[in-house]
C-alpha positions, 0 to 999 in steps of 0.5 A: 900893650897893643890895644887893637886886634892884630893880624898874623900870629896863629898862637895869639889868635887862640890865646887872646880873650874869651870865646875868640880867636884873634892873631899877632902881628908878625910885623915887629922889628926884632930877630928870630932868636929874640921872639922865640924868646918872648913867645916863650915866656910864661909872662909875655903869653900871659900877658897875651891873654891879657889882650884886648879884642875891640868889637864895634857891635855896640856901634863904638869901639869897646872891649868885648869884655866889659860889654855887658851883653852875650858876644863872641868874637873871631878874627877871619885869619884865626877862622882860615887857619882851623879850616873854617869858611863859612857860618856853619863852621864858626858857629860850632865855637859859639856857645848856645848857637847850631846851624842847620844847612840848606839846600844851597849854600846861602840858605843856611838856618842859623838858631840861636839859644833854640829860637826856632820853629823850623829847620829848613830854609824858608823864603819868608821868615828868619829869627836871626841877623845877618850883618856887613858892618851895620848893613842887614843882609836879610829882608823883611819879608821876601828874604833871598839869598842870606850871602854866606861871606867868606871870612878872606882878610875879614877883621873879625866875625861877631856873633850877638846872642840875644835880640839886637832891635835897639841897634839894629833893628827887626832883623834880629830877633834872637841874635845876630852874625856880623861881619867886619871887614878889614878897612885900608892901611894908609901906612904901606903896600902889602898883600897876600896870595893863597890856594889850596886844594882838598877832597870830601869823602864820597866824591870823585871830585877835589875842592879847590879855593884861590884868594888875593888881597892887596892893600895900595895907599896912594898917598898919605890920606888916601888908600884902597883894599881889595880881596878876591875869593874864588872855589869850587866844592865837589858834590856828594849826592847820587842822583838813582834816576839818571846814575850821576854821581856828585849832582850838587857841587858848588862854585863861588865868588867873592869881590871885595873893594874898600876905598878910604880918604882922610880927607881932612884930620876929623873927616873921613870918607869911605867907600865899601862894595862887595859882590858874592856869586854862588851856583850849585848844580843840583840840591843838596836833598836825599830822599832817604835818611841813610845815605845821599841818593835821591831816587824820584828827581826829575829836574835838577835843583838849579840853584844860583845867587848874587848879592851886591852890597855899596857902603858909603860911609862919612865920619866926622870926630867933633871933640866930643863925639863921633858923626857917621853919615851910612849910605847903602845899597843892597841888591838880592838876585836868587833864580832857582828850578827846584824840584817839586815832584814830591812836593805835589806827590806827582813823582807817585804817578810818574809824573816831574813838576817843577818850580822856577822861582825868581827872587830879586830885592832892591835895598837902600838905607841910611843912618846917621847916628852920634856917638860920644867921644868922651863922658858928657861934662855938665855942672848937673850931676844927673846930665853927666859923665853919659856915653851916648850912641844916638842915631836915626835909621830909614830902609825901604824894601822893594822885593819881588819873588815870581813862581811857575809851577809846571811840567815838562808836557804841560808846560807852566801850570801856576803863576805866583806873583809877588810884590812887597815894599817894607819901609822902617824909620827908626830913632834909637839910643844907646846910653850908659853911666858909672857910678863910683869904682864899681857900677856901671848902668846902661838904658836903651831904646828904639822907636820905630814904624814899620809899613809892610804893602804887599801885592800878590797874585796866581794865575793858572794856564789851561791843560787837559789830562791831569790826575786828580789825585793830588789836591791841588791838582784836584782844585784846579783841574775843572777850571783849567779844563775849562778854558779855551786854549792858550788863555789864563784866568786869574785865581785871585790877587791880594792887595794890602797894607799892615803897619805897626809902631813899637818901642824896643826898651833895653836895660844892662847893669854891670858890677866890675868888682876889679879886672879880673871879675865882673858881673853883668845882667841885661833885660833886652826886647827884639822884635822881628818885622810883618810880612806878607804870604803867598796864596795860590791854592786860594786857602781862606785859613792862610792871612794875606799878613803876619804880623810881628813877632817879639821876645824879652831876653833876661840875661846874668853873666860872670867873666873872671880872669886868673893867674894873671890871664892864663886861666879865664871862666865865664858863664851866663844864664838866660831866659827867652819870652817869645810870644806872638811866635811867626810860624811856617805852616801849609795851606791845604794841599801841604805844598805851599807854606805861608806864615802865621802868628801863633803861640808862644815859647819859653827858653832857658839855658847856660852857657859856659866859657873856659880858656886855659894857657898851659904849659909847653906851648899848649893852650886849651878853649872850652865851652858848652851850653844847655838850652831848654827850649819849649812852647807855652801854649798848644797849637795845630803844626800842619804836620801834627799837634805840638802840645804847650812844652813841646821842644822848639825844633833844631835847638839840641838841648846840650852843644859844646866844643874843645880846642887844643892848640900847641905852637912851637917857635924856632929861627925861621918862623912857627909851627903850630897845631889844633885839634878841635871837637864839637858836639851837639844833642839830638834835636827834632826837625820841626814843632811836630817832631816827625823826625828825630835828628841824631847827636853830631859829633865832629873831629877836626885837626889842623897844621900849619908851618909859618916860615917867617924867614923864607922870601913870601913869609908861606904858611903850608897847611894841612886842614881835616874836618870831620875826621872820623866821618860821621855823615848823618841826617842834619835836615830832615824835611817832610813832604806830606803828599807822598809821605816821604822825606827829604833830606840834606846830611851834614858833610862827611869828611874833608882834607884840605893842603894849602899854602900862602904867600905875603908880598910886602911887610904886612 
């Protein structure tokens, strides 16, 4: 039995393993009767649940089954062919994770295990990973555009529940979302092309989306890949000021590129770069929580981002271990306008303030690491039979945001500059060992230093005339008055380092009594890095620096197979220590946010996972989960206190999804169908609880013709989400200066026909 995840078959892709989709290769050699035959057969399905998924998330090629940690895996194919494009989408299959959206659509707020102090998309702060391969899309401090990758002719998406520092460092507090790309193929030519089309409830405009992928070898050791994304989403929010319909669509582009060269049987070379590019035209905000129209906007939320990310990747295989030498570079550009008119309470008076913000980020690391080929041979009995990952890490951050705050009489009023470096240097190691038939141990471990160096400065322009009941504007006013005109003044500049050195510890224990049954437990410790804050209103409460934060993840889980594989349960529970929490609050005048160290959490849950093959070509994936996630100590929210046992915000305490699949073969190729449904409890937006979010529950479907026969082999789809349209509040954010709210609602319902093509035989 094939021991790799394969690429083309939608009824694999939801039968192969627990809490994954994944896809057979339409690639065999034998005839249309003949395979319609096997798909048929109770054993041979059977036999395909039976298939192993290899994930590289403990940075070696391993089972997700026998990782004694909390992994869901996807295959980017299985996620297209249910209608899923982004994290949003992916997360509702994941037990314990929800996704807030954000203004734009690199911006969304991923929770995991209900690790969260805020809903909304901050520049400064995230609990969670994000992942291209090994590389960390998110920065340290000033954080930008966290690239929302398309899952297009993706191996697989990788959701890691639990903190990930061992191996990845502190970007992964409670978890993280990786994305693997599907490397070359040395063997032959092929392709594929694809577009669709689609509408969204309350939009006059269509959804559009075009992709290409082609893998060329060039020679026995020599091969490249590439993969093109392109579309476009309609808008949906009505802007009441100027009666346009539709303000906030959307356009992205994605470019992939992966060159391979075998250049000798051990030595591998590998170069990967990718670009995303997105622009909105306006934000996603209502000013209300009944419908999506906004009322007092007075600049249009432009909303642009590009990321750059370049890989060079070397592998040497020793006979008994694997070296990789990691190169890359990332580079963040995120120029945005945003609307701050209820912000400053300006849109009271009448009056647009605005916002134009600048954020670029430069980013190169390297990691060399070593991992073990075979078990370590020794005539000491404690030196072997270990596998071993071994490996030192370095990143520097140069980041940079730039904010003018203005009007459009004025001009720009406020000036917020800010430079911050991050450095890390790590030395981590991953190890494990059997002991007899049955026990499995495993010891982890990272050793780092971290510095953060943070330059930050205001400078406010003069202008006369302005009200004074706003506190900001109160703040400022005498000293702008009083300059002469066309000058400035510098309302102050913070310079300033923090540097920590920690250790991150990780234990993992697995009792496999057989294959069908097995026993995991794992004591894991995340932390997340320092930063630096923005301080223009000069508030002496709000600290130059945060430091980090950590949390102990305690875990015990069960995966059991029956009936040969037809029916899998599996189940895990857990418990979350956070202390040191990183929490966003504002200054004075409640428009600027800045973080702080405070207090501390507790969270415990359960997830569950069931998958069950059954009879007449159907096969059902089930799963749930329960978080119950509270403060430990009390502590002044900005918007209000938030007592010890206070619910973390955007973490519904149950969530869980259900999907149906039916395939039905015949002589020229497949038909298949699903219908899913996801689910999630109520949640509050922030630790204050000023708003209530509603339960969200979601109906999808899908179709797809497979004509394995026809020249192109096209696969025709029909996609629909949210079927029954429920369009509700996702994020509901307060703005304290005019007591009001801003609001961005999940999407209402969308339908979407598509089609493929294949060149060549993939």
């Amino acid at each position: 039995m094939s021991r790799r995840i394969s690429s083309s078959l939608y009824l694999v892709s939801a039968i192969v393993v627990s809490l994954s989709f994944s896809k057979q290769s339409f690639s065999e050699e034998v005839d249309g009767k003949q395979r319609n035959a096997e798909t048929t057969s109770a054993p041979a399905l059977r036999s395909r649940v039976l298939e192993e998924v290899l994930v590289t998330a403990t940075k070696r090629e391993t089972d997700l089954r026998d990782i004694p940690l909390s992994i869901d895996a996807f295959s980017g194919d299985a996620l297209r062919e249910i209608g899923v494009e982004n994290v949003e989408g992916i997360a509702r299959f994941s037990p314990g994770v929800s996704v807030s959206p954000g203004l734009d659509p690199e911006a969304a707020q991923i929770i995991i295990r209900g690790v969260s102090t805020d809903t909304f998309f901050t520049f400064f702060t995230r609990t969670f990973g994000m992942f291209y391969e090994d590389i960390s899309l998110v920065n340290p401090s000033i954080l930008g555009p966290q690239p929302n990758i398309d899952p297009f002719d993706l191996r697989s998406v990788e959701i890691l529940k639990g903190p990930q520092g061992t191996l990845f460092g502190g970007s992964a507090l409670s978890g993280a979302v990786r994305y693997v790309p599907n490397h070359p193929d040395y063997e032959q030519a092929y392709g594929k092309v694809a577009a669709a089309v689609g509408t969204l409830e309350g939009s006059d405009g269509k959804s559009h989306r075009y992709d290409v992928m082609w893998n060329q070898p060039l020679n026995d050791k020599l091969a490249m890949r590439f993969a093109v994304s392109t579309g476009d989403r309609p808008g949906y929010v009505k802007d009441l000021r100027s009666g346009e319909d539709d303000i906030n669509s959307t356009d992205s582009q994605q470019y992939r590129g992966i060159v391979s060269w075998q250049a000798t049987e051990k030595l591998e070379f590998r170069l990967n770069a990718l670009r995303r590019e997105t622009h909105q035209d306006d934000g996603s905000f209502a000013d209300n929580d009944t419908e999506a129209t906004h009322s007092a906007r007075y600049f249009a939320d432009v909303l642009d981002s590009r990321t750059d990310i370049v890989i060079l990747t070397t592998e040497y295989g020793f006979e008994f271990a694997d070296l990789s030498l990691i190169l890359s570079q990332l580079d963040k550009d995120y120029p945005q306008r945003i609307d701050y008119s209820q912000f400053f309470g300006t849109s009271q008076l009448g009056v647009g303030t605005y916002g134009d913000t600048t954020i670029y980020s430069s980013q190169p690391s390297a990691e060399l690491r070593l991992v073990s080929a075979e078990a370590t041979q020794s005539e000491w009995w404690l030196l072997k039979d270990w596998d071993y990952v071994l490996g030192l890490f370095y990143i520097e951050s140069e980041q940079f945001l730039s904010l003018d705050v203005g009007t459009r009489d004025t001009g720009n009023l406020l000036q917020i500059k800010g430079d911050v470096y991050a450095e890390e240097k790590a030395f981590f190691f991953d190890v494990k060992r059997s002991f007899g038939e049955h026990w499995e141990l495993g010891f982890g471990g990272r050793y780092f230093e971290q510095s953060t160096t943070a330059d930050i400065s205001t400078t406010v322009d003069p202008v006369s005339g302005l009200a004074t009941t706003n506190p900001l504007v109160a703040a400022l006013s005498p000293i702008i008055n009083a300059l002469p005109v066309e000058s400035g003044i510098s309302l102050g500049r913070d310079q300033g380092k923090i540097s920590e050195t920690v250790f991150n510890p990780k234990f993992t224990v697995q009792w496999r009594y057989s294959d069908e049954f097995s026993i995991f437990g794992s004591i894991v410790k995340g932390f997340r890095y320092a930063g630096a804050n923005q301080n223009p209103s000069r508030d002496p409460n709000v600290p130059l620096f945060f430091e980090s934060d950590n949390i102990w993840n305690y875990e015990v889980g069960v995966r059991t197979e029956w009936f040969e594989g037809a029916l899998q349960l599996d189940a895990t529970v857990f418990q979350l220590e956070w202390t040191d929490m990183q929490v966003q609050q504002r200054e004075y005048t409640g428009a600027f946010a800045y973080t702080d160290n405070v207090g501390g959490a507790r969270n415990r849950g359960i997830e569950l996972g069931i998958n069950m093959l059954l009879p007449a070509g159907f096969y059902l994936k089930l799963n749930g989960s329960y978080v119950d996630a509270q403060t430990t100590t009390f502590f002044d929210d900005f918007q209000g206190p938030a007592p010890a046992g206070t619910e973390l915000p955007g973490s519904p305490p149950v969530s869980g999804s259900a999907l149906l699949l039916w395939a039905y073969p015949f002589n020229e190729g497949q038909f298949s169908a699903t219908l899913s449904y996801t689910y999630q409890n109520r949640n509050f937006n922030n630790l204050a609880q000023t708003y209530e979010h509603p339960p969200l529950a979601l109906l999808g479907a899908s179709a797809n013709l497979s004509m394995t026969n026809w020249p192109g082999a096209p696969v025709f789809s029909l996609i629909g989400a949210n079927l029954t349209n429920e369009f509700k509040p996702a994020v509901v954010f307060d703005t304290p200066n005019t007591g009001g709210i801003l609001t961005i609602f999940n999407p209402s319902r969308t339908i979407r026909l598509g089609v493929e093509f294949t060149i060549g035989d993939v």
